[in-house]
N, C-alpha and C positions, 0 to 999 in steps of 0.2 A: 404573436405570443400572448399567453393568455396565466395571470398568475393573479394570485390571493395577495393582502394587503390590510394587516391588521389597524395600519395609521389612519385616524381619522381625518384627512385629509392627503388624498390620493397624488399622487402626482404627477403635477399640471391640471389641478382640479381646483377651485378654489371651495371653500367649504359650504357657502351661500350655492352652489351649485347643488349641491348635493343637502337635498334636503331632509331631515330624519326625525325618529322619535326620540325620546331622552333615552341614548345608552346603556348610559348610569343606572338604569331603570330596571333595565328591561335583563333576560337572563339569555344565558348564550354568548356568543362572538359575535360584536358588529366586525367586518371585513368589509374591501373594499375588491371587488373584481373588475380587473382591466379585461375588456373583449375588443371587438371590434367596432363597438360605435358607443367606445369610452366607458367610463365608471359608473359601476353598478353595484349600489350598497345592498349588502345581504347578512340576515343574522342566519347564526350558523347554531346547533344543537348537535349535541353527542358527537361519537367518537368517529375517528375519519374512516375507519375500515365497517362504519355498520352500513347495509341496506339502505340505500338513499333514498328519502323523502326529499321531492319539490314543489310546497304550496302557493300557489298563487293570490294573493287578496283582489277585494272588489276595486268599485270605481275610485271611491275620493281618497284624499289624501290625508285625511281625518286620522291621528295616533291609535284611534280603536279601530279602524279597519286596518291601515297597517300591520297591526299586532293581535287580529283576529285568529289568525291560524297557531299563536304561542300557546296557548294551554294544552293545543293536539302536540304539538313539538314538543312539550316538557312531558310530556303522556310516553310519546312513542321513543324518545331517548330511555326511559324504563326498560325497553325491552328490547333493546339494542342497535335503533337506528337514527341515521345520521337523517339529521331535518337541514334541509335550506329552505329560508324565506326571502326572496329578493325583495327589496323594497321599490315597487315600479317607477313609483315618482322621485328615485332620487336621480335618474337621466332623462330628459328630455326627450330621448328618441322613444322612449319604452313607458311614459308618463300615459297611463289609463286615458283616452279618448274616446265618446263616441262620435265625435266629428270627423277623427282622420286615422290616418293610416298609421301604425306604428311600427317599431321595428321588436317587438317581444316574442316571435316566433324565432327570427333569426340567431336573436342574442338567448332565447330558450334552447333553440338546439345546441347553440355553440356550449353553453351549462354542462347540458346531458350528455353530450357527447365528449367533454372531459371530464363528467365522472365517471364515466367507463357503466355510459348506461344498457340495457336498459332502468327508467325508476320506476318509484308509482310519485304519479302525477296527482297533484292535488288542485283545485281551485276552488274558491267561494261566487257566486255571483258575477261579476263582470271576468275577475279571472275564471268562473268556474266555462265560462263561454270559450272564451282564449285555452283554458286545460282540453275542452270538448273538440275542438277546431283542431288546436295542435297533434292529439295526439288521432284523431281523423287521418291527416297527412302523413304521421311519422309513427306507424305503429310499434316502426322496431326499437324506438327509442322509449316507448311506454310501457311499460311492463304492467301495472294496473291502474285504473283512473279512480278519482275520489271526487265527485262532484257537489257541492254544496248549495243546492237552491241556485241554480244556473242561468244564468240572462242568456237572451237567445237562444233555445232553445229549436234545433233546426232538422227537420225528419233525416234529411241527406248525411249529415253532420252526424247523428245514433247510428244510421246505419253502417256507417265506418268504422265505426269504436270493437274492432276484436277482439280485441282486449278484456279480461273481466273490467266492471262498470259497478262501485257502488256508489248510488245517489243518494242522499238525505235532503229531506224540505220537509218545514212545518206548514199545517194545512193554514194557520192563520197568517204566513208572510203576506205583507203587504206592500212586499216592492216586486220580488218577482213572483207570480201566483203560480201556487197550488197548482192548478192545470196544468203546468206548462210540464209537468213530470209525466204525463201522456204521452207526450214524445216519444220519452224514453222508452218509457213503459212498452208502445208499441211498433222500437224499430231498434232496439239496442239487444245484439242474441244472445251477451253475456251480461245481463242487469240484476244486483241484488239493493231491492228498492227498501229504506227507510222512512216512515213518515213520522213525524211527531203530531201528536194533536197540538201542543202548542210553542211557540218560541218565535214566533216571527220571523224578519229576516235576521236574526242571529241565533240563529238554530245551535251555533257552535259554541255558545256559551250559555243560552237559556234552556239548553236544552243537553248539557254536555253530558254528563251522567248515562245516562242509555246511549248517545250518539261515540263516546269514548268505546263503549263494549264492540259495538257496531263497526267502529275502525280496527278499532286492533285486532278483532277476529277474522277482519277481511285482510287486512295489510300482513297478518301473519302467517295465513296459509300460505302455500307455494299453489303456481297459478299448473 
Protein backbone atom coordinates (compact mmCIF):
# COMPACT_ATOMS: atom_id res chain seq x y z
CA UNK A 1 0.00 0.00 0.00
CA UNK A 2 1.32 3.08 -0.99
CA UNK A 3 0.13 6.62 0.49
CA UNK A 4 1.42 10.48 1.07
CA UNK A 5 2.67 11.80 4.33
CA UNK A 6 2.89 15.31 5.18
CA UNK A 7 5.02 14.54 8.59
CA UNK A 8 8.32 15.18 8.59
CA UNK A 9 9.43 12.25 9.85
CA UNK A 10 7.83 9.05 8.26
CA UNK A 11 6.97 6.25 10.04
CA UNK A 12 9.57 3.88 11.15
CA UNK A 13 11.94 6.30 9.45
CA UNK A 14 14.05 8.21 11.60
CA UNK A 15 14.80 11.76 10.34
CA UNK A 16 18.81 11.50 9.84
CA UNK A 17 17.60 8.76 7.31
CA UNK A 18 16.05 10.83 5.22
CA UNK A 19 18.11 13.54 4.26
CA UNK A 20 16.77 17.03 2.84
CA UNK A 21 16.92 20.76 1.86
CA UNK A 22 15.69 23.37 4.38
CA UNK A 23 11.66 22.98 4.02
CA UNK A 24 11.01 26.00 5.60
CA UNK A 25 12.58 27.41 2.52
CA UNK A 26 11.80 26.04 -0.14
CA UNK A 27 7.85 26.47 -1.77
CA UNK A 28 5.43 23.57 -2.19
CA UNK A 29 4.69 20.48 -0.02
CA UNK A 30 7.54 18.38 1.50
CA UNK A 31 5.61 14.85 1.80
CA UNK A 32 6.78 11.73 2.61
CA UNK A 33 5.88 8.71 0.19
CA UNK A 34 5.85 5.16 1.60
CA UNK A 35 6.41 2.52 -1.64
CA UNK A 36 7.99 -0.46 -1.70
CA UNK A 37 11.62 0.02 -0.77
CA UNK A 38 10.57 2.71 2.04
CA UNK A 39 10.49 6.55 2.23
CA UNK A 40 10.66 8.74 -0.38
CA UNK A 41 10.87 12.48 0.33
CA UNK A 42 9.20 14.57 -2.53
CA UNK A 43 8.19 18.22 -2.90
CA UNK A 44 4.96 18.49 -4.33
CA UNK A 45 3.55 21.82 -6.49
CA UNK A 46 0.03 22.73 -7.56
CA UNK A 47 -3.13 21.39 -7.42
CA UNK A 48 -3.80 17.53 -7.34
CA UNK A 49 -6.14 17.12 -10.33
CA UNK A 50 -3.54 19.18 -12.80
CA UNK A 51 -1.47 17.22 -15.51
CA UNK A 52 1.31 15.64 -13.76
CA UNK A 53 4.91 16.75 -13.98
CA UNK A 54 7.87 14.24 -12.72
CA UNK A 55 11.31 15.85 -12.63
CA UNK A 56 14.23 14.18 -11.83
CA UNK A 57 17.70 16.12 -10.46
CA UNK A 58 21.21 15.19 -11.22
CA UNK A 59 23.89 13.24 -9.39
CA UNK A 60 24.96 15.00 -5.93
CA UNK A 61 23.13 15.74 -3.20
CA UNK A 62 24.05 19.36 -3.10
CA UNK A 63 20.59 21.80 -1.98
CA UNK A 64 21.13 23.44 -5.50
CA UNK A 65 20.77 20.43 -7.39
CA UNK A 66 18.11 19.00 -5.31
CA UNK A 67 16.13 22.06 -5.95
CA UNK A 68 17.09 22.62 -9.54
CA UNK A 69 14.08 21.70 -11.28
CA UNK A 70 11.92 24.35 -8.51
CA UNK A 71 11.71 27.47 -10.65
CA UNK A 72 10.24 25.03 -13.63
CA UNK A 73 7.67 23.74 -10.96
CA UNK A 74 6.61 27.27 -9.76
CA UNK A 75 6.57 28.13 -13.65
CA UNK A 76 4.34 25.30 -14.65
CA UNK A 77 1.85 25.29 -11.41
CA UNK A 78 0.90 28.96 -13.36
CA UNK A 79 -0.70 27.16 -15.91
CA UNK A 80 -2.10 24.37 -14.16
CA UNK A 81 0.00 21.39 -13.38
CA UNK A 82 0.80 19.37 -10.68
CA UNK A 83 4.95 19.16 -10.26
CA UNK A 84 6.61 16.13 -8.20
CA UNK A 85 10.08 16.41 -7.38
CA UNK A 86 11.33 13.30 -5.46
CA UNK A 87 14.40 13.95 -3.62
CA UNK A 88 16.60 10.75 -4.69
CA UNK A 89 19.05 10.98 -1.87
CA UNK A 90 16.63 10.91 0.75
CA UNK A 91 16.39 6.58 0.52
CA UNK A 92 19.32 4.69 0.13
CA UNK A 93 18.01 2.46 -2.31
CA UNK A 94 17.20 5.40 -4.98
CA UNK A 95 20.41 7.54 -3.62
CA UNK A 96 22.04 8.82 -7.36
CA UNK A 97 25.06 6.20 -8.11
CA UNK A 98 27.44 5.82 -10.70
CA UNK A 99 28.92 2.71 -9.18
CA UNK A 100 25.86 0.53 -8.56
CA UNK A 101 22.57 -0.52 -9.24
CA UNK A 102 19.65 1.45 -7.94
CA UNK A 103 16.23 0.90 -7.30
CA UNK A 104 14.58 4.45 -9.10
CA UNK A 105 13.09 2.77 -12.10
CA UNK A 106 11.08 0.54 -9.86
CA UNK A 107 10.04 3.04 -7.17
CA UNK A 108 9.60 5.58 -10.51
CA UNK A 109 7.08 3.39 -11.99
CA UNK A 110 5.36 2.55 -8.75
CA UNK A 111 5.03 6.94 -8.67
CA UNK A 112 3.38 6.92 -12.21
CA UNK A 113 1.56 4.37 -11.97
CA UNK A 114 -0.52 5.81 -9.01
CA UNK A 115 -0.92 8.97 -10.49
CA UNK A 116 -2.97 7.45 -12.84
CA UNK A 117 -0.13 8.07 -15.52
CA UNK A 118 0.68 8.50 -18.34
CA UNK A 119 3.10 12.02 -17.28
CA UNK A 120 5.60 14.02 -18.94
CA UNK A 121 8.89 13.09 -17.52
CA UNK A 122 11.49 15.32 -16.70
CA UNK A 123 15.20 14.90 -15.80
CA UNK A 124 18.50 17.08 -15.57
CA UNK A 125 21.79 15.39 -16.11
CA UNK A 126 22.36 12.07 -14.18
CA UNK A 127 18.43 12.06 -13.74
CA UNK A 128 18.09 13.27 -17.29
CA UNK A 129 19.89 9.69 -18.06
CA UNK A 130 17.59 7.66 -15.65
CA UNK A 131 14.27 10.04 -17.46
CA UNK A 132 16.03 8.67 -21.12
CA UNK A 133 16.37 4.94 -19.95
CA UNK A 134 12.97 4.89 -17.95
CA UNK A 135 10.93 6.02 -20.27
CA UNK A 136 12.84 3.75 -23.19
CA UNK A 137 11.16 0.65 -21.27
CA UNK A 138 7.90 2.13 -20.23
CA UNK A 139 6.58 4.27 -22.97
CA UNK A 140 3.13 3.83 -21.82
CA UNK A 141 3.79 5.47 -18.61
CA UNK A 142 5.52 8.56 -20.38
CA UNK A 143 3.47 10.65 -22.12
CA UNK A 144 6.33 13.32 -23.13
CA UNK A 145 9.96 13.56 -22.05
CA UNK A 146 11.87 16.88 -21.00
CA UNK A 147 15.54 16.18 -21.06
CA UNK A 148 18.12 18.64 -19.67
CA UNK A 149 21.75 18.34 -20.79
CA UNK A 150 21.51 14.40 -20.26
CA UNK A 151 24.59 12.07 -18.89
CA UNK A 152 24.68 9.00 -20.94
CA UNK A 153 23.56 9.63 -23.70
CA UNK A 154 23.04 6.21 -25.57
CA UNK A 155 22.03 5.70 -29.57
CA UNK A 156 19.75 2.47 -28.52
CA UNK A 157 18.29 4.30 -25.62
CA UNK A 158 16.82 7.72 -28.38
CA UNK A 159 15.81 5.27 -30.37
CA UNK A 160 13.08 3.99 -27.97
CA UNK A 161 11.84 7.36 -26.95
CA UNK A 162 8.24 7.50 -28.94
CA UNK A 163 7.29 9.61 -27.29
CA UNK A 164 7.54 13.47 -28.19
CA UNK A 165 11.34 14.38 -26.84
CA UNK A 166 12.36 18.01 -25.86
CA UNK A 167 16.09 18.33 -25.17
CA UNK A 168 17.71 21.52 -23.97
CA UNK A 169 21.80 22.00 -23.53
CA UNK A 170 23.96 24.80 -23.40
CA UNK A 171 26.79 24.80 -26.10
CA UNK A 172 29.30 25.87 -23.22
CA UNK A 173 28.23 22.84 -20.38
CA UNK A 174 31.21 21.64 -19.03
CA UNK A 175 30.17 18.51 -17.43
CA UNK A 176 28.13 16.92 -19.92
CA UNK A 177 29.16 18.15 -23.49
CA UNK A 178 27.50 19.74 -26.20
CA UNK A 179 27.98 16.77 -28.35
CA UNK A 180 26.49 14.44 -26.81
CA UNK A 181 22.91 16.05 -28.23
CA UNK A 182 24.00 14.27 -31.54
CA UNK A 183 22.53 11.33 -30.10
CA UNK A 184 19.55 12.56 -29.92
CA UNK A 185 19.62 14.57 -32.83
CA UNK A 186 20.22 11.62 -34.94
CA UNK A 187 18.13 8.62 -33.55
CA UNK A 188 15.14 10.20 -31.44
CA UNK A 189 11.86 10.41 -34.27
CA UNK A 190 10.01 12.85 -32.15
CA UNK A 191 12.90 15.49 -30.99
CA UNK A 192 12.23 19.30 -30.55
CA UNK A 193 16.03 20.41 -29.84
CA UNK A 194 16.88 23.67 -27.71
CA UNK A 195 20.37 24.92 -27.57
CA UNK A 196 21.45 27.98 -25.54
CA UNK A 197 24.82 29.61 -26.52
CA UNK A 198 25.32 29.89 -22.95
CA UNK A 199 24.53 28.70 -19.27
CA UNK A 200 26.59 25.74 -18.71
CA UNK A 201 25.55 22.89 -16.78
CA UNK A 202 22.67 24.89 -15.32
CA UNK A 203 20.96 25.70 -18.32
CA UNK A 204 17.84 25.65 -16.00
CA UNK A 205 18.60 28.61 -14.26
CA UNK A 206 21.22 30.63 -16.36
CA UNK A 207 19.48 30.34 -18.94
CA UNK A 208 15.75 30.09 -17.66
CA UNK A 209 14.08 32.88 -19.59
CA UNK A 210 13.92 31.41 -23.08
CA UNK A 211 14.25 27.65 -21.71
CA UNK A 212 10.79 28.50 -19.57
CA UNK A 213 9.09 29.58 -23.16
CA UNK A 214 10.47 26.37 -24.58
CA UNK A 215 8.80 24.19 -21.75
CA UNK A 216 5.56 25.33 -21.44
CA UNK A 217 4.88 25.54 -25.10
CA UNK A 218 6.01 21.81 -25.30
CA UNK A 219 4.37 20.58 -22.03
CA UNK A 220 1.12 22.49 -23.14
CA UNK A 221 0.32 21.14 -26.47
CA UNK A 222 -1.43 17.79 -26.39
CA UNK A 223 0.77 15.18 -27.85
Amino acid sequence: MFFFSSASNPMGTTPSALPAVNADSRRGSSIIWQNESGALRIQSFGPADGRTIVALHGLSSAEFIIREWDTCAEACVKVGFRVLLPNLHSNPATAPSLLRTTAIEPVLEQLITQENGPVILMGKSYGGAVAAAFASKHPQLVQKLVLACPAQAKPMVAQELTMPVLLLWAKDDWITWFSGAKVYQENCPQLTFHSADSGGHRILQAAWSPVQDTIHSFCETLS
